[in-house]
TORZALO-675519 format. One line per 4 residues: their letters; for each residue x, z, y of C-alpha. Coordinates in Angstrom, 2 decimals, decimal comma, m for minus. Layout:
! residues N
a) X/Z/Y | ...
***
This chain:
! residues 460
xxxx) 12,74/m51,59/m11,03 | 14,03/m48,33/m12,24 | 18,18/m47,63/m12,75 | 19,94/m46,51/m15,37
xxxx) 22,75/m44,15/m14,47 | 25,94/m44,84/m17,36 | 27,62/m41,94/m18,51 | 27,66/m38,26/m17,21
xxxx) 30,51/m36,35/m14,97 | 30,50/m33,07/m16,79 | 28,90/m31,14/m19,31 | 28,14/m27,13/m18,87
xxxx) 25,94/m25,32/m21,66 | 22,03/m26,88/m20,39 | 23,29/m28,38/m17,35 | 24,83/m31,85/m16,78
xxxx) 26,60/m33,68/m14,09 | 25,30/m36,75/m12,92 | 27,05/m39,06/m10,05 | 26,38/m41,65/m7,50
xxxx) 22,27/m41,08/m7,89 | 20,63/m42,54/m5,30 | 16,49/m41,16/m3,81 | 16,54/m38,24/m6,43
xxxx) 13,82/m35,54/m5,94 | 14,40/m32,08/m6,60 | 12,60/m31,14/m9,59 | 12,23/m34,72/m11,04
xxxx) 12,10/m35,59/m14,56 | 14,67/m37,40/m16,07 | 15,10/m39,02/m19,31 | 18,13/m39,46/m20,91
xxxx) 19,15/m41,44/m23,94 | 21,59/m40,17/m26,62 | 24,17/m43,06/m28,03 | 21,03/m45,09/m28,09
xxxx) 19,50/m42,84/m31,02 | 18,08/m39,44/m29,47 | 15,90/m39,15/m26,28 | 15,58/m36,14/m24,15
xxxx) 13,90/m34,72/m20,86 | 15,88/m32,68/m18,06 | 14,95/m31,41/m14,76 | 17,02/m32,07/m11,54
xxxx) 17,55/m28,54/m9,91 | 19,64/m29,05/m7,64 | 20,86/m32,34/m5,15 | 23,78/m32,60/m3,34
xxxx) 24,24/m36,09/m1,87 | 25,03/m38,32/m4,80 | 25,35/m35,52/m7,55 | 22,41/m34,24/m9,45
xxxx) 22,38/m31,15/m11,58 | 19,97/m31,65/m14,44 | 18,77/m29,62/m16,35 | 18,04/m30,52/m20,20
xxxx) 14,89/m29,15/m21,73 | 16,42/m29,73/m25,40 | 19,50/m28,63/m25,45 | 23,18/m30,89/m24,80
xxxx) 23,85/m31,06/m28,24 | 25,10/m34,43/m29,28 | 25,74/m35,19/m25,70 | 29,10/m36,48/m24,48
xxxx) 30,42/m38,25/m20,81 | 30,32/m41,55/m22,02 | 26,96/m42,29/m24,54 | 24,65/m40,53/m22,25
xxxx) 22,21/m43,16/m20,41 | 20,10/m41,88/m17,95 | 16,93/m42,61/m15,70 | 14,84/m41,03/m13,11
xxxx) 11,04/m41,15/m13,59 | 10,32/m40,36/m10,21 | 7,73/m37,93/m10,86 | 7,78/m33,38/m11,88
xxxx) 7,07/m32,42/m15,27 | 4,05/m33,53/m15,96 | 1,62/m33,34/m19,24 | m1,41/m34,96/m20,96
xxxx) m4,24/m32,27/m20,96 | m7,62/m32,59/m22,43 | m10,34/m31,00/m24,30 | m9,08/m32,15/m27,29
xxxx) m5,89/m29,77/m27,22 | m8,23/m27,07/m28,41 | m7,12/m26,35/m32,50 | m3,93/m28,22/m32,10
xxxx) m0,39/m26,66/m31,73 | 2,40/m27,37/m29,81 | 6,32/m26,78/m28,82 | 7,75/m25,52/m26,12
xxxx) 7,49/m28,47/m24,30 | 4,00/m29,69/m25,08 | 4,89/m31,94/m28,02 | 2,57/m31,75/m30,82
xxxx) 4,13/m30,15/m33,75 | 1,08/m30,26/m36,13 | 1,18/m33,19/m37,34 | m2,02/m34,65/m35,75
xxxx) m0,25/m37,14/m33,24 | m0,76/m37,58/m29,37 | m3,33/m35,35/m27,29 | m5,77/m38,58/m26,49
xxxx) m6,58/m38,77/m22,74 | m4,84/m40,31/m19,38 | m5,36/m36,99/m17,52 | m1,59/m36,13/m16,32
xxxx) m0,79/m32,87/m14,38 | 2,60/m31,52/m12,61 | 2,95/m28,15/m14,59 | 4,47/m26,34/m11,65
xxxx) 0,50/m26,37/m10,61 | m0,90/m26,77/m6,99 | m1,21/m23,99/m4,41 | m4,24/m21,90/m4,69
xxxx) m5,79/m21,36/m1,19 | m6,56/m17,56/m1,28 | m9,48/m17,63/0,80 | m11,13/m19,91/m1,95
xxxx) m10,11/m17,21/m4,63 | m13,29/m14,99/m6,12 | m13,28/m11,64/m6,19 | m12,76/m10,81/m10,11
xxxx) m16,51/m9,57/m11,95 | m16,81/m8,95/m15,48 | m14,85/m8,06/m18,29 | m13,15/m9,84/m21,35
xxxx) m14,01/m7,97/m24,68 | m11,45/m7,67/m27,04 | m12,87/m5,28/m29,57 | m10,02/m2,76/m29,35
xxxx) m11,19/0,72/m27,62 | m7,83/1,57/m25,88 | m8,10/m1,45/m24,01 | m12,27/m2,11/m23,56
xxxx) m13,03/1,44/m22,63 | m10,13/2,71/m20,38 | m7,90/0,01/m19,30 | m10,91/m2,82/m19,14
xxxx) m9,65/m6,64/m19,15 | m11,61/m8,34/m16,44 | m12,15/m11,97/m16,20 | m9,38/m13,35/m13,58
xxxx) m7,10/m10,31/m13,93 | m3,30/m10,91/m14,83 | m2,94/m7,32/m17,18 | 0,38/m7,05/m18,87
xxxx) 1,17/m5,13/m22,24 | 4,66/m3,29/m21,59 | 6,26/m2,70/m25,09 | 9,52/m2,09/m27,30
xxxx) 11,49/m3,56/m30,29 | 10,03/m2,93/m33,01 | 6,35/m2,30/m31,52 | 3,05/m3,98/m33,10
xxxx) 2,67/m6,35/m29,95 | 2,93/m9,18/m31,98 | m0,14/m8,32/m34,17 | m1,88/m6,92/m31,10
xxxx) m1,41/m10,01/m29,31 | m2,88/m12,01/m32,80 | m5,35/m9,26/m32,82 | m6,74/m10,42/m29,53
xxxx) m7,02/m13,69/m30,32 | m9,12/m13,50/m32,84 | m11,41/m11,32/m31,35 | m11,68/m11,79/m27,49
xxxx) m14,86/m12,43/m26,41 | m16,86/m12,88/m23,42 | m19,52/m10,67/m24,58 | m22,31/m10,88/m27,80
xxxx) m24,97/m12,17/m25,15 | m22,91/m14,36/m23,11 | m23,30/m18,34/m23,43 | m20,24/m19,39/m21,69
xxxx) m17,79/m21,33/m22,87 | m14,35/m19,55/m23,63 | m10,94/m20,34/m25,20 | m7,77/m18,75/m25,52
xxxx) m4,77/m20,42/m24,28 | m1,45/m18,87/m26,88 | 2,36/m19,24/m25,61 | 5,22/m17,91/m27,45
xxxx) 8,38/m17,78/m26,26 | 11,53/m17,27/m28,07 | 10,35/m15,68/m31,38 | 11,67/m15,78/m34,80
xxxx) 10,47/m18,48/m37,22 | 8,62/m16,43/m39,21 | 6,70/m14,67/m36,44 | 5,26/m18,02/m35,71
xxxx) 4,60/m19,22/m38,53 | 2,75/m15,95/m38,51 | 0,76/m16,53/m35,20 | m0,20/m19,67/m36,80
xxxx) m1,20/m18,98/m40,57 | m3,06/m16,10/m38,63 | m5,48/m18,41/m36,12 | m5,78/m20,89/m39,08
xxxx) m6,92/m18,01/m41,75 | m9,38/m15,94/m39,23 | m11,30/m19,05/m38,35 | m10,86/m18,74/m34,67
xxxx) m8,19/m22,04/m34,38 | m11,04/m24,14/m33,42 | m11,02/m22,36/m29,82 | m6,96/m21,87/m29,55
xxxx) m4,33/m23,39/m27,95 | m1,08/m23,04/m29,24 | 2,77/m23,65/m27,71 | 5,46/m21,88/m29,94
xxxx) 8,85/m22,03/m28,43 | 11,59/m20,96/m31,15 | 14,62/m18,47/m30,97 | 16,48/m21,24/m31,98
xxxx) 14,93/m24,20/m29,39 | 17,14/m24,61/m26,91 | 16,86/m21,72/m23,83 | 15,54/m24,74/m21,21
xxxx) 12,44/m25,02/m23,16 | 11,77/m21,05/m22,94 | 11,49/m21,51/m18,89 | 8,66/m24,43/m18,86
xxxx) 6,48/m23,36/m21,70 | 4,25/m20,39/m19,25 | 4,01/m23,45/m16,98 | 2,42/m26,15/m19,84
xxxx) 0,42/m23,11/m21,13 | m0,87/m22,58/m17,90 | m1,26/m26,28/m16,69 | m3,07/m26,49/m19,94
xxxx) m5,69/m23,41/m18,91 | m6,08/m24,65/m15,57 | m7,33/m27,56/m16,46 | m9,95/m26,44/m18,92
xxxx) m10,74/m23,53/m16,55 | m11,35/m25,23/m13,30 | m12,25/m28,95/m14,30 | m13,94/m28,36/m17,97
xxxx) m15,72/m24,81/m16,44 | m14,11/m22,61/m19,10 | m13,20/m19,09/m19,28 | m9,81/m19,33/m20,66
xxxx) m7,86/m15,81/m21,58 | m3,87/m16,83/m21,31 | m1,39/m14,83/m23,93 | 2,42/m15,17/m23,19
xxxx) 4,58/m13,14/m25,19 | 7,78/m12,28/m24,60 | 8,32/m12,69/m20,72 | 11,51/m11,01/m21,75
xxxx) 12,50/m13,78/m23,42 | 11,67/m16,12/m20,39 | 13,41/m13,86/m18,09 | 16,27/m13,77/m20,45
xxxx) 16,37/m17,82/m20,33 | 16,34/m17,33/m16,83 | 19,52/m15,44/m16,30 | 21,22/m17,79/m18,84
xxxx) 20,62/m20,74/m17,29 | 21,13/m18,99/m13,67 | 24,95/m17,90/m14,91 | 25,81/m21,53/m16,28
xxxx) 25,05/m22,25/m12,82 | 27,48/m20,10/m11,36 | 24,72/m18,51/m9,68 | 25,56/m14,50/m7,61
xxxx) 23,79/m12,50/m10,72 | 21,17/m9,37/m9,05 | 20,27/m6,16/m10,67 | 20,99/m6,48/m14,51
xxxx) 22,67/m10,01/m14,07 | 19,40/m11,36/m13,27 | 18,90/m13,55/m10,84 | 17,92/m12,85/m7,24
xxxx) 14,68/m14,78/m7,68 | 13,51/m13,72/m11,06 | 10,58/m11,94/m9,05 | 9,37/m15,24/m7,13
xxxx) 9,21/m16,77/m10,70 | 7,64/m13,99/m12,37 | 5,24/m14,09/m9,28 | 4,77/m17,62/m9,80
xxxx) 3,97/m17,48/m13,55 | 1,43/m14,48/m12,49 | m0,23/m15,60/m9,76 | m1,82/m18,73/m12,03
xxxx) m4,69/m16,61/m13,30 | m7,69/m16,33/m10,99 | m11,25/m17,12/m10,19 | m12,10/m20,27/m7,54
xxxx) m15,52/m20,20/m5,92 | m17,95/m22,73/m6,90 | m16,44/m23,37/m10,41 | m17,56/m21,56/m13,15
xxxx) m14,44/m21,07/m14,91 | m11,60/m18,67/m15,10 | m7,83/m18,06/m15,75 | m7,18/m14,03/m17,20
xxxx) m3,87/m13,54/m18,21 | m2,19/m11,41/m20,84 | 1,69/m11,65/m20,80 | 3,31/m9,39/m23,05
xxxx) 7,17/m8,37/m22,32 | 9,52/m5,84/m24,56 | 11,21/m3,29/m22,49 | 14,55/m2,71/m23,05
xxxx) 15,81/0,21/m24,48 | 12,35/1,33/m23,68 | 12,62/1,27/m20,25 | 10,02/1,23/m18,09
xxxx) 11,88/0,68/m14,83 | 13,91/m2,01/m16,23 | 13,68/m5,20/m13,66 | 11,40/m7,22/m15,94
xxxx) 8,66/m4,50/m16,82 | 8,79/m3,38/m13,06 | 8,47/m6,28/m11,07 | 5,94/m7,26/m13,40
xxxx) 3,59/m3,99/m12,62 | 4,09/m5,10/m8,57 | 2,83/m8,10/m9,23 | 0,36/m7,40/m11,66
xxxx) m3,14/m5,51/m11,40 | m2,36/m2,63/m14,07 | m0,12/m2,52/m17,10 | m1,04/m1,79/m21,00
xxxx) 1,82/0,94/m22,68 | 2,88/0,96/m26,30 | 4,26/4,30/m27,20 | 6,68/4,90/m29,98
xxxx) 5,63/8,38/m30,36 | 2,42/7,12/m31,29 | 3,91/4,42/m33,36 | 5,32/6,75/m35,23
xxxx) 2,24/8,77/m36,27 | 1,24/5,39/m37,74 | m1,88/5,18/m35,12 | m2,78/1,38/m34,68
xxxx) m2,73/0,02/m31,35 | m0,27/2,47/m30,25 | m1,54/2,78/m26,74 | m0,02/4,92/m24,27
xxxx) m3,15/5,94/m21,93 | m2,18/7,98/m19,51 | 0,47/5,17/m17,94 | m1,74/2,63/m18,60
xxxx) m4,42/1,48/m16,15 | m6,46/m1,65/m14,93 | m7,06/m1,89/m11,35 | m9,59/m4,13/m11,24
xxxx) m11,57/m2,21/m14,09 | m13,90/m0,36/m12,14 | m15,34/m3,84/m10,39 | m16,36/m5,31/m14,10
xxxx) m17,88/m2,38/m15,72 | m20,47/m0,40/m15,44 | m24,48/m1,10/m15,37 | m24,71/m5,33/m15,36
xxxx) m22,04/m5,12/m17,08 | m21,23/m3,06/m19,68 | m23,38/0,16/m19,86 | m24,06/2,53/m17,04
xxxx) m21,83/5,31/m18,22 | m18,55/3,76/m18,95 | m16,86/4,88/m15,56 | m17,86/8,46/m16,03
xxxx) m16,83/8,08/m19,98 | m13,05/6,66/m18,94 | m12,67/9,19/m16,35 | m13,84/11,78/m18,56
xxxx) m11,32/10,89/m21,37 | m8,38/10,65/m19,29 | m8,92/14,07/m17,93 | m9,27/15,74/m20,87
xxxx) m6,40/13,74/m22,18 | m4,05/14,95/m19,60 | m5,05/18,33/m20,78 | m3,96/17,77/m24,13
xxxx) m0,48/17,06/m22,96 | m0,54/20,41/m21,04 | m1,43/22,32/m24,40 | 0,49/20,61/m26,46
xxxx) 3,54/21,48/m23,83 | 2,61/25,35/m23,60 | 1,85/25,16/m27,65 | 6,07/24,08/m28,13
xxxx) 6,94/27,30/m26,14 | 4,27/30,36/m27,10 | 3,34/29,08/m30,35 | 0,20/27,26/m31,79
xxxx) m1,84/30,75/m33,02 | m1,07/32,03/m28,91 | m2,59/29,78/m26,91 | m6,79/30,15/m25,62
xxxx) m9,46/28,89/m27,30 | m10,04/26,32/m24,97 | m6,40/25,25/m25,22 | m7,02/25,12/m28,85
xxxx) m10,05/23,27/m28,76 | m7,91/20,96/m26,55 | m5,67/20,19/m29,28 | m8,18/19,61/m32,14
xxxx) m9,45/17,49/m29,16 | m6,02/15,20/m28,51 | m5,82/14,48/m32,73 | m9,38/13,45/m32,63
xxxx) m8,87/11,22/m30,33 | m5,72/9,57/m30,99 | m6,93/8,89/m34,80 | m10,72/7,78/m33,50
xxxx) m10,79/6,41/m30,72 | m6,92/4,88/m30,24 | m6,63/4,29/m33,23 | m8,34/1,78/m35,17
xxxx) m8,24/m0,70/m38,15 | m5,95/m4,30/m37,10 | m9,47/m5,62/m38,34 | m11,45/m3,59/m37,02
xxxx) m13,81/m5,60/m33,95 | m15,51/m3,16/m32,08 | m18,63/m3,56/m29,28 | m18,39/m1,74/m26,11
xxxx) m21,23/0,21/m27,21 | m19,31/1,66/m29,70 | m16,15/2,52/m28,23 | m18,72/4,29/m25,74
xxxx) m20,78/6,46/m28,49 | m17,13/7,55/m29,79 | m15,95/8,70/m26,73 | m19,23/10,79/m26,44
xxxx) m18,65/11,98/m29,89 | m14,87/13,12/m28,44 | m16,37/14,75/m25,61 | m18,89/16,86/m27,65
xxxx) m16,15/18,80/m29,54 | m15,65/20,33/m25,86 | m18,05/22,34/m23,73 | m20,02/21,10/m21,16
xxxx) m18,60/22,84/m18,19 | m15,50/21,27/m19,12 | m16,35/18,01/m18,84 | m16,16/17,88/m14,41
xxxx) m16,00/14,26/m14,02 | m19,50/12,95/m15,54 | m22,77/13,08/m13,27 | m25,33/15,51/m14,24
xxxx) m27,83/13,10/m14,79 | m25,80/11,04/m17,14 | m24,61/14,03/m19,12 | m28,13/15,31/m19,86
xxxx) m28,85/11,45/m21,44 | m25,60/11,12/m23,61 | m23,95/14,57/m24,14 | m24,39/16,33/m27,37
xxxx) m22,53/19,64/m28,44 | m20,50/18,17/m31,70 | m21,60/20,53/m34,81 | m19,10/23,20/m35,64
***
């Protein structure tokens, strides 16, 4: 027979107080009635003997010492999961806010996950096409990879993240089944309402899986909705044999949550008032995507965090890239010259890119073409740099050519139409049209052999 604790000893922002509680569990669920009106969830985090600090996932609003009933479920956080979450929406904290009713199914799982054994982890193969060039020909997404997208207030990462959805692919001749698992964490009203009208308007809802956590939800539900989201992908990816492509946008936001909650507790604050162990939860959050030999499923993750004040080696953005396997930079310059996705490419990289491309997988010249493009790239800056001290009309032809070469390729090949859905084959032919405009000897990174098949001098 379950008890019912009476009443509550003190009250502190998200945290409560309770008493006298007898075979808790760290991390157990409670549930707590309201002056026998409102129900909520909360989280024991910490025990010591017969006081419990919870933890409530909505908020203590309405809450006072004396109406607050509580009882222990005796289990974590758990959730219903099943096929039939695909096309359906839901808050922070898994609750369906569509208007379609309960997720049908008895399948419950503990959203903190179970420990992955590494030596049953696969080796990540193949890539995840999301039809924007930036990202498909030089920083590839491969299946099982965790790659981030570091941006800034005020950056498109919103629509780049909606983008993505709605065109992320496994490939036009694969037969596989995919879906796209969509958490968002702390944003504005209308920006999910606008994640939502845009799934439901581009037909791709069917294959979605949506958790929107509000600004104004209460900051507990910010730190379990990565978990639910991936609980959710998990199960579809390892016991329904899907390839399921995670988006969780704004780890800021979560990390944010984080420190909150960390200095109601009273908690020794770390660099930036974060807490000490913001990088074992980060790493925990991370470490969920993945590849398991003998299932034919996958978890590929996208988080998306805003850097503040633009800076890179802020504690979120760079414990993030250690734990990560490359990083995806927005760039306000290029923001600013109204090219769309403004991707930064030189400090961008995937690290597991060169494993999923290539012949098998997506043609045989991609490596050379990315390696090409980033040289030459680089070179850009370097004439743009001595063009701001000598003068435009001053510098070599070469340099020059270099120049005509960075605009081209900033407008063509970075930049691209939010609509615009393009195959790998493409984003390959444009980078060989870049290349043309310079001459041959300058392009020292592509085999002989595959220059002779692709490279053409561009027409003057």
């Amino acid at each position: 027979m379950a008890i019912e604790y009476l009443g509550l000893s003190s009250i502190n922002g998200p945290l409560v107080v309770l008493d006298g509680v007898e075979n808790a569990a760290y991390d157990e669920i409670v549930e707590m009635n309201v002056g026998g009106q409102e129900r909520k969830l909360g989280k024991i985090i910490e025990l010591y003997g017969e006081k419990a600090i919870i933890q409530v996932f909505e908020g203590t609003e309405n809450m006072a010492l004396r109406n607050t009933h509580t009882r222990l479920t005796g289990h974590p956080m758990e959730i219903v999961v099943s096929e039939e979450m695909l096309g359906r929406t839901f808050n922070g904290i898994g609750q369906p806010i569509d208007g379609l009713g309960p997720v049908p199914g008895n399948v419950r799982l503990d959203v903190n996950g179970k420990p992955l054994n590494p030596v049953s982890r696969e080796y990540p193969r193949n890539y995840i096409r999301t039809g924007i060039s930036a990202i498909d020909g030089l920083t590839t997404l491969i299946r099982g990879q965790k790659l981030p997208i570091f941006s800034g207030n005020g950056l498109p990462h919103d629509q780049l993240a909606a983008q993505i959805v709605q065109q992320a692919s496994l490939g036009d001749d694969s037969s596989e089944k995919f879906a796209i698992v969509f958490a968002a964490m702390g944003v504005k009203y209308e920006v999910g309402d606008y994640f939502r009208r845009t799934f439901e308007e581009s037909g791709v809802s069917d294959h979605v899986v949506t958790f929107i956590n509000l600004a104004n939800d209460p900051v507990m539900e910010r730190l379990i909705t990565p978990k639910i989201a991936l609980t959710t992908a998990e199960y579809l990816a390892f016991e329904k044999h899907m390839h399921i492509l995670v988006i969780l946008t704004d780890m800021t936001s979560f990390a944010e949550a984080m420190r909150e909650v960390s200095s109601s507790k009273g908690e020794i604050p770390s660099r930036k008032g974060y807490p000490g162990y913001l990088y074992s939860e980060l790493a925990a959050i991370y470490e969920r995507a993945g590849i398991v030999a003998g299932i034919n499923g996958s978890v590929t993750q996208i988080p998306i965090l805003t850097m503040p004040n633009d800076d890179i080696t802020h504690p979120i953005p760079d414990l993030t890239g250690y734990i990560t396997e490359g990083q995806i930079v927005l760039d306000r310059g290029l923001q600013g010259q109204s090219i769309y996705p403004p991707v930064s490419v030189l400090p961008s990289l995937s690290r597991l890119m060169k494993d999923g491309i290539g012949d098998g997988f997506t043609r045989a010249d991609h490596q050379d073409v990315a390696n090409q493009l980033f040289s030459c790239y680089a070179k850009v800056g370097d004439a743009r740099a001595l063009a701001s001290v000598i003068g435009e009309d001053e510098l070599s032809p070469i340099d020059k050519l270099y120049l005509k070469f960075g605009k081209e390729f900033e407008t063509r090949f970075i930049g691209q139409d939010p609509h615009e859905n393009r195959s790998i084959l493409k984003t390959l032919d444009i980078g060989w049209e870049l290349l043309g405009m310079l001459p041959r000897t300058e392009l020292d990174r592509i085999d002989t052999k595959v220059l002779d098949q692709y490279y053409k001098p561009a027409a003057d």
